[in-house]
C-alpha positions as CSV (number, residue, x, y, z in Angstrom):
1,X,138.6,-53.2,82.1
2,X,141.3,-54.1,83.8
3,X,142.1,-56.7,86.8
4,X,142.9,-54.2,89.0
5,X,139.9,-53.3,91.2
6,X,139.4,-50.1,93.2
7,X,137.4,-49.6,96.1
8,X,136.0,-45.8,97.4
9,X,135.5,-45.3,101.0
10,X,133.8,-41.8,101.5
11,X,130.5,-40.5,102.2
12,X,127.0,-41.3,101.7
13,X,125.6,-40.8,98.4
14,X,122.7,-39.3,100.1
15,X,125.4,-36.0,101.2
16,X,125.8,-33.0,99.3
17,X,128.9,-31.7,99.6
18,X,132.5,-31.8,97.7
19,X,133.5,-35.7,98.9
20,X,130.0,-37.3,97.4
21,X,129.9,-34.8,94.3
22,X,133.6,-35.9,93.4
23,X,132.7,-39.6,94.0
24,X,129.6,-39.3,92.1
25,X,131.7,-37.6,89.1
26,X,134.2,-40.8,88.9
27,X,130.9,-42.7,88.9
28,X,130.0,-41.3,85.7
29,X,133.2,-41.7,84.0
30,X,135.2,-44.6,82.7
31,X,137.0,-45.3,85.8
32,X,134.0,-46.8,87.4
33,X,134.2,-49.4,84.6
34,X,137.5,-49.7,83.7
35,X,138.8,-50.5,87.6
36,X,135.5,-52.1,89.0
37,X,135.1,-49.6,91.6
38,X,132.5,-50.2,94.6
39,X,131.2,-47.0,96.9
40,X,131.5,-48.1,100.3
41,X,129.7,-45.2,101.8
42,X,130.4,-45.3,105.7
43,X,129.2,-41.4,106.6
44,X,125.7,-39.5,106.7
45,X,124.3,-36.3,108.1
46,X,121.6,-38.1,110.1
47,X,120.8,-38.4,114.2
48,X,123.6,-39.6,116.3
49,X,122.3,-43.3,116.3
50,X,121.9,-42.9,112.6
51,X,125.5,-42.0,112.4
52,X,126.6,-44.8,114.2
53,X,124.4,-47.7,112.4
54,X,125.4,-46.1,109.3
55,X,129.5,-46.4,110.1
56,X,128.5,-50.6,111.3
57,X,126.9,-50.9,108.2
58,X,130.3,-49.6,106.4
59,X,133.0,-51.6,108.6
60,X,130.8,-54.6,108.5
61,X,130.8,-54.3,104.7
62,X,134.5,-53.4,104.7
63,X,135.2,-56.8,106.0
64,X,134.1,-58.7,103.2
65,X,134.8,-56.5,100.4
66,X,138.3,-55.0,101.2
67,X,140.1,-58.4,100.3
68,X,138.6,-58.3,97.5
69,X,140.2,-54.8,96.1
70,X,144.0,-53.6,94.9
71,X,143.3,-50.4,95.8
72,X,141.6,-48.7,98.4
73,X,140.7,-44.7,97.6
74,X,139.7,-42.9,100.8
75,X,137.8,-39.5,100.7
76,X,138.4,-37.6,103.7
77,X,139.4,-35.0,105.9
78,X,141.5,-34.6,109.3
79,X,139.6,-34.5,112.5
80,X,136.1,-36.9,112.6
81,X,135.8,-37.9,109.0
82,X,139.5,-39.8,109.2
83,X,138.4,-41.2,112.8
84,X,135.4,-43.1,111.7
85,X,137.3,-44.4,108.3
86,X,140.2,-45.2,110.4
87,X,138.8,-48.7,111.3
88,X,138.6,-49.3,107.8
89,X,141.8,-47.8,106.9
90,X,143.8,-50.1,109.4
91,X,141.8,-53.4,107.7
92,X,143.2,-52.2,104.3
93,X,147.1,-52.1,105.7
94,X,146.6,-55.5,107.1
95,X,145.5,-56.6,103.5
96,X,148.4,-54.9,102.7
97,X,146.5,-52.4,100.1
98,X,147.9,-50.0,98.0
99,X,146.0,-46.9,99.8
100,X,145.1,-43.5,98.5
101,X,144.2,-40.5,101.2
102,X,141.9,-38.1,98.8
103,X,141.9,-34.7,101.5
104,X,139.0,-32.5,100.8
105,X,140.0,-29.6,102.5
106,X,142.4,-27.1,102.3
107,X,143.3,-24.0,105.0
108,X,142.6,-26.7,107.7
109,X,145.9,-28.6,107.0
110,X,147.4,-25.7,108.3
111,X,146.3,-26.8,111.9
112,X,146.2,-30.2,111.6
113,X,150.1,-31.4,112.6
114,X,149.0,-32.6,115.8
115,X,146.7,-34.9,114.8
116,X,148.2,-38.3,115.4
117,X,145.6,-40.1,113.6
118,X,146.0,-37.8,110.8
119,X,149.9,-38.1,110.3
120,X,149.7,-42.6,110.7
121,X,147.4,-42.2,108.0
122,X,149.5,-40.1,105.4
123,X,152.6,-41.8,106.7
124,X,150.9,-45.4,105.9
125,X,149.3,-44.1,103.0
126,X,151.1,-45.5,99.6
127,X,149.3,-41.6,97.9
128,X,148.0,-38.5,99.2
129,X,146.2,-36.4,97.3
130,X,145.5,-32.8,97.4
131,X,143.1,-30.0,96.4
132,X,146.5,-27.8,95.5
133,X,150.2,-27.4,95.7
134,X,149.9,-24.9,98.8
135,X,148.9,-28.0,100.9
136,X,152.0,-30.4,99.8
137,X,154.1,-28.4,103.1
138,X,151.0,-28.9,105.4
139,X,151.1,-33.0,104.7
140,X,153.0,-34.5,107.4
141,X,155.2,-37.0,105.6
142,X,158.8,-37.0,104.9
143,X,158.7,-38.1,100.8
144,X,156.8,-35.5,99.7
145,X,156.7,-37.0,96.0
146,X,153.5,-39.3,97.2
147,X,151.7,-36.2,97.4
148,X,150.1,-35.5,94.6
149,X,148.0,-32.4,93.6
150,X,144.6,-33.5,92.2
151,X,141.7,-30.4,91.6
152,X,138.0,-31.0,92.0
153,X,136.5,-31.2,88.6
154,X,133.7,-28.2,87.6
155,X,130.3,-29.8,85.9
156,X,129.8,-30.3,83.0
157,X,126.8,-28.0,82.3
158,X,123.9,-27.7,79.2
159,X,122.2,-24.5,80.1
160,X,124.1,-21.1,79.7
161,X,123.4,-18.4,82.3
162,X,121.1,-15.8,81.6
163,X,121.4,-13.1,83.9
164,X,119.0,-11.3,86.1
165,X,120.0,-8.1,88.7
166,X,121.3,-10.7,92.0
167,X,124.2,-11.7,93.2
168,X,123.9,-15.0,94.6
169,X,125.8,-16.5,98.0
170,X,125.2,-20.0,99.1
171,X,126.9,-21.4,102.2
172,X,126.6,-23.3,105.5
173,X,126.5,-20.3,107.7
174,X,129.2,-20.4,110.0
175,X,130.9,-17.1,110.6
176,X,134.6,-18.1,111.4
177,X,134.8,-20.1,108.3
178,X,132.2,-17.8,105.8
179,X,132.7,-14.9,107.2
180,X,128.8,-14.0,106.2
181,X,129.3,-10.8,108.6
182,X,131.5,-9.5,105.6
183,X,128.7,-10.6,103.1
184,X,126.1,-8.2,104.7
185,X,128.2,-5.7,105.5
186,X,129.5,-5.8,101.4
187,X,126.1,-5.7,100.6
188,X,125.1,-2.4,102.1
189,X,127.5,-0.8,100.7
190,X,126.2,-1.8,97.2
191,X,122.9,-1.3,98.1
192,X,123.6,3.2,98.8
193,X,124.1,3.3,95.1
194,X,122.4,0.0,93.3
195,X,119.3,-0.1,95.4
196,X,117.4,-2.1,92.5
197,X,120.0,-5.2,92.9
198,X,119.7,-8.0,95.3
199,X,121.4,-10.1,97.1
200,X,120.7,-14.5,97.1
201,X,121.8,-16.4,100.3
202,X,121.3,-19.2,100.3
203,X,121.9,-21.8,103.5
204,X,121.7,-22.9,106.6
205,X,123.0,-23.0,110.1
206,X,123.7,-19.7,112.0
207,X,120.3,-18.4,110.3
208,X,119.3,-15.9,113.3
209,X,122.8,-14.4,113.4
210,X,122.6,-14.0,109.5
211,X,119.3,-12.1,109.8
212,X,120.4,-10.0,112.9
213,X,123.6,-8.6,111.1
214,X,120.8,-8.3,107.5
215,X,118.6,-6.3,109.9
216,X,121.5,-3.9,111.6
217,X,123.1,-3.0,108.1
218,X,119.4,-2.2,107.3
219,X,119.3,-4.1,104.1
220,X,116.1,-6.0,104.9
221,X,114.6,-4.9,101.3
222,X,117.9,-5.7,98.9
223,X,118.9,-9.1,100.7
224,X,116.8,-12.3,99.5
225,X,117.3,-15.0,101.7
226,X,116.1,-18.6,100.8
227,X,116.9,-21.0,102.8
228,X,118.7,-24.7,102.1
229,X,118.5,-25.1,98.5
230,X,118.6,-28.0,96.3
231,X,118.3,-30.2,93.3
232,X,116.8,-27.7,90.2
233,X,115.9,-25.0,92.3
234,X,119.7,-24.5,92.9
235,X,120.7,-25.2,89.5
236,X,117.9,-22.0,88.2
237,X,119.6,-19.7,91.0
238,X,122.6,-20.3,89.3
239,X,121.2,-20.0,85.5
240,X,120.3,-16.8,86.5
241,X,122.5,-15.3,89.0
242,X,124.7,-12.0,87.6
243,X,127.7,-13.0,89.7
244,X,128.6,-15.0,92.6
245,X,130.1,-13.9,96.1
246,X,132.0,-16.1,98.2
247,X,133.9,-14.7,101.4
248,X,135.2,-17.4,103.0
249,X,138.5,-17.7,105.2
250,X,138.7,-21.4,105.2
251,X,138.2,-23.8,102.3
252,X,140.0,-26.3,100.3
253,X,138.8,-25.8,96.6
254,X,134.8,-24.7,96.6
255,X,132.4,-26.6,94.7
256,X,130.1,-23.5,94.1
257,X,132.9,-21.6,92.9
258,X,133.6,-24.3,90.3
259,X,129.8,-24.5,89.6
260,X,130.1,-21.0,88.9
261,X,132.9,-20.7,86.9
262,X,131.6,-24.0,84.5
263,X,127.9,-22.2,84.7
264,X,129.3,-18.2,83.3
265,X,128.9,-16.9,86.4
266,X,131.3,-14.2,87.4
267,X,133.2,-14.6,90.6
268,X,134.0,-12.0,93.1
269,X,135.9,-14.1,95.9
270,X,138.4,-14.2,98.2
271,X,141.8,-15.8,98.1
272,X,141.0,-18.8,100.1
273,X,142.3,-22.4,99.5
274,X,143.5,-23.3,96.6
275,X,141.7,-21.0,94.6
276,X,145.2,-18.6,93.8
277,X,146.5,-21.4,92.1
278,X,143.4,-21.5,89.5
279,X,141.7,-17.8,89.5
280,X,143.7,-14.8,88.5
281,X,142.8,-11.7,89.3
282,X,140.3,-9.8,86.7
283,X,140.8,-12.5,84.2
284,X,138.7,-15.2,85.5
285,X,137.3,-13.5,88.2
286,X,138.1,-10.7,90.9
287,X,139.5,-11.0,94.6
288,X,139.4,-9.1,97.3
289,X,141.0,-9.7,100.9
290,X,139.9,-11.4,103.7
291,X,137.7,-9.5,106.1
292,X,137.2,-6.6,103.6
293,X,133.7,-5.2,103.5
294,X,135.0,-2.5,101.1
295,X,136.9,-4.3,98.8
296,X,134.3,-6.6,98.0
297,X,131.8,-3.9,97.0
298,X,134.1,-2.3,94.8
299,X,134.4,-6.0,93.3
300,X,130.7,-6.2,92.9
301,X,129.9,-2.3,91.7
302,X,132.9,-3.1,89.2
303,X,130.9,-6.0,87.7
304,X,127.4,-4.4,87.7
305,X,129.2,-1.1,86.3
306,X,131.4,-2.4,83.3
307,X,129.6,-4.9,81.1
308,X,132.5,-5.8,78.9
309,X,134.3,-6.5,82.1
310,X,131.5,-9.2,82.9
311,X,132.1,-10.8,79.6
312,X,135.4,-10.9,80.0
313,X,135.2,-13.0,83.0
314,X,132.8,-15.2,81.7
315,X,135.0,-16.5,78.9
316,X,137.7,-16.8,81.1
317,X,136.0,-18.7,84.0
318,X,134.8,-20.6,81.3
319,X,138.1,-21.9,79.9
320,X,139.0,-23.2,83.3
321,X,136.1,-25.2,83.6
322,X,136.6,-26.4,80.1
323,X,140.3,-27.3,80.1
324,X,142.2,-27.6,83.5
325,X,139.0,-28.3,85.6
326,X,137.5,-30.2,83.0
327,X,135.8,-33.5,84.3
328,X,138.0,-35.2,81.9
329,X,141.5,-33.7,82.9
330,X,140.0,-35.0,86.4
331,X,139.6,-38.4,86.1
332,X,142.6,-38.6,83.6
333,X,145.1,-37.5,86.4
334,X,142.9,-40.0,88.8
335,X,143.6,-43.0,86.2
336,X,147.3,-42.3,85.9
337,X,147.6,-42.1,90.1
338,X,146.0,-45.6,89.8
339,X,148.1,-47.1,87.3
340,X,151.2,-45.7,88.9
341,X,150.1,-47.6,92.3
342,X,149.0,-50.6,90.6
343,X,151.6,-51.1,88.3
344,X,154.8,-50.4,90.7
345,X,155.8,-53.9,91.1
């Protein structure tokens, strides 16, 4: 332990996305010891109201604990999530706090410039960390060298995967940034010459628009969809899923696809966020372009059609997960970020 003292500002614990899975993943790891660290959680999914009592709660908090902290580790992203930490954020500059901007996203950097909030908080920021190096021209400060590239870490996992005739896709379903439309229309093509396989979707959101586009491309009887899913029912589709689809246009560096890749689940993806800077094309999984229908059923045939190709992925999705997406390569570059801050005077 040392007398340095670290305090997170992110999301609820009670969330299920990348910012609370990350948090939760320096909670179980020396860090949380070592530097003292406190969750100060000051966002939820809830009602409006909820929202709002819930971000109170947080700056309310933030007024007593903040002095109390050397460093000050936001989880965020541009647009709303920044806003309702930026109370918080100005507090920890008038403490004068070494403070660390931890950006979970990726392809929306791209078209956040004008976001004056944004840009005082990299520029005031003492480190900025991103989910790859593509993002370090998108950050809008002038010494680039506080911007350092930090990737989400992939589970640690106990059960292998045991394979069953699905492809599995899970996803908030937004078509502009999951591009689901591609999905379905993917999927029939698979379907003229692999009628026994199916297809797992898994989310929720744009449900009606999902099932209008399953019901035009006719695949009503191939495509399984579930619903939200959670907790150990997600963790068996994944034990079981022969590979996993992802077609999104705009991420940062998916959690599923890291779940996926730790689980020995093939991935058939595209190019989006950082994921060119991990995945390499038939190694460790196989790509196909944005928008293209085609493409990715040729990706998937490929995979149901060449076993040794399966395997092949596997082991090497599986040596990313294990060595530089490992949980402990994670919170190892975290600890040196902190000790550089910490340390500099």
């Amino acid at each position: 332990m040392t007398n340095h003292r670290v305090l997170i500002v992110g999301d609820s614990r009670k969330m299920k996305g990348g910012v609370s899975t990350v948090i939760k993943t320096m909670e179980n790891s020396y860090l949380w010891h070592k530097y003292q660290c406190r969750w100060l959680e000051c966002q939820i999914n809830a009602s409006k109201w909820m929202k709002v009592l819930y971000l109170l709660r947080g700056m309310l908090l933030a007024l007593f604990v903040v002095p109390r902290y050397q460093v000050i580790h936001f989880h965020t992203t541009p647009g709303n999530s920044i806003r309702v930490q930026f109370g918080i954020f100005v507090y920890a500059l008038m403490w004068r706090k070494h403070i660390i901007l931890h950006l979970h996203v990726g392809n929306q950097l791209m078209h956040a410039q004008n976001d004056k909030i944004f840009a005082f908080c990299c520029q005031k920021a003492d480190a900025i960390v991103t989910l790859g190096e593509v993002w370090r021209q998108y950050i809008p400060v002038a010494d680039k060298s506080k911007v350092h590239v930090i990737y989400n870490p992939a589970p640690i996992v106990s059960t292998p995967c045991v394979p069953q005739k699905y492809f599995l896709f899970a996803a908030y379903l937004d078509i502009i940034y999951k591009a689901y439309d591609v999905l379905i229309k993917g999927w029939a093509v698979v379907a003229r010459t692999h009628p026994d396989w199916k297809l797992v979707v898994c989310g929720a959101g744009e449900v009606d628009n999902l099932m209008r586009f399953i019901r035009e491309e006719g695949v009503d009887a191939s495509v399984d969809f579930r619903g939200w899913v959670d907790g150990e029912q997600k963790k068996q589709l994944f034990e079981h899923a022969y590979g996993y689809i992802m077609t999104s246009v705009l991420e940062g560096l998916p959690m599923s696809i890291l779940e996926s890749l730790a689980m020995g689940v093939p991935v058939v993806t595209t190019p989006v966020g950082s994921l060119p800077e991990i995945l390499e094309n038939g190694k460790n999984a196989l790509i196909f372009d944005f928008n293209d229908a085609q493409g990715m059923a040729e990706c998937v045939i490929r995979l149901i059609d060449e076993n040794t190709l399966r395997r092949h992925l596997v082991d090497g999705g599986q040596q990313l997960a294990e060595g530089r997406l490992s949980v402990n390569c994670f919170v190892n570059q975290v600890n040196e970020l902190y000790l550089s801050l910490v340390n500099e005077k």
